[in-house]
N, C-alpha and C positions, 0 to 999 in steps of 0.2 A: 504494500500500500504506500503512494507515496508523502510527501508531506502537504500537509494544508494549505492552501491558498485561496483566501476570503475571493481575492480579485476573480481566479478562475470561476469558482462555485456561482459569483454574482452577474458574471456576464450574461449568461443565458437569461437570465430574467431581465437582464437592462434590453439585452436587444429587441424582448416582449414587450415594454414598457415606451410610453411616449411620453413626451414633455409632459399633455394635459394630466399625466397622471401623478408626475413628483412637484407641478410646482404649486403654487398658494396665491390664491384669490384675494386675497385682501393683504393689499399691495401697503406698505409703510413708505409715505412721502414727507418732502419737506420741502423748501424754497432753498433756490442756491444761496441766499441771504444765510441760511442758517446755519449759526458757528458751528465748529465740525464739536465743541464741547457737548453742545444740545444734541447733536446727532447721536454721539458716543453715550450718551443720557439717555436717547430714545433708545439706541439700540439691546441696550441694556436692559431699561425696564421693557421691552417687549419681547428682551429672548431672541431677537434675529442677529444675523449676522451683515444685512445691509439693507438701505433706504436707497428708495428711486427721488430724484433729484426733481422734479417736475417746475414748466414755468405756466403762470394763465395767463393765453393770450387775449388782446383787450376784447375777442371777439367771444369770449367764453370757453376757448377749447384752452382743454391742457395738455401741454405737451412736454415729452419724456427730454430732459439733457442730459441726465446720466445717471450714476450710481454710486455710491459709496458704502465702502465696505469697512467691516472692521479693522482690516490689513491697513486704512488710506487713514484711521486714525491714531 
């Protein structure tokens, strides 16, 4: 038998698997305004590991500039 490997065992289920199925609906945003302190705040109290950077444009729509992650703090 030979030795474990997590990586081999988990591919066959990744290659089964789609985006819609690992990632999370309710998205955590901020304003690029927002000191990466308050990020590192937020990321915190909610447990994630990163915030979509969103800006609102004058027309109503919001649109995605980026992401930051715990690594960027």
């Amino acid at each position: 038998m030979g030795k474990w490997d997590p990586f081999v065992s988990d591919t066959r289920d990744l290659e089964l698997m789609r985006v819609a199925d690992a990632m999370h609906r309710g998205v955590v945003t901020c304003a690029r305004q927002t000191s990466l302190v308050a990020v590192a705040h937020l990321m915190a109290a909610q447990r994630i590991h990163c915030v979509a950077v969103v800006e609102t444009m004058p027309e109503g729509e919001v649109k995605l500039c980026g992401v930051v992650s715990d690594r960027d703090v």
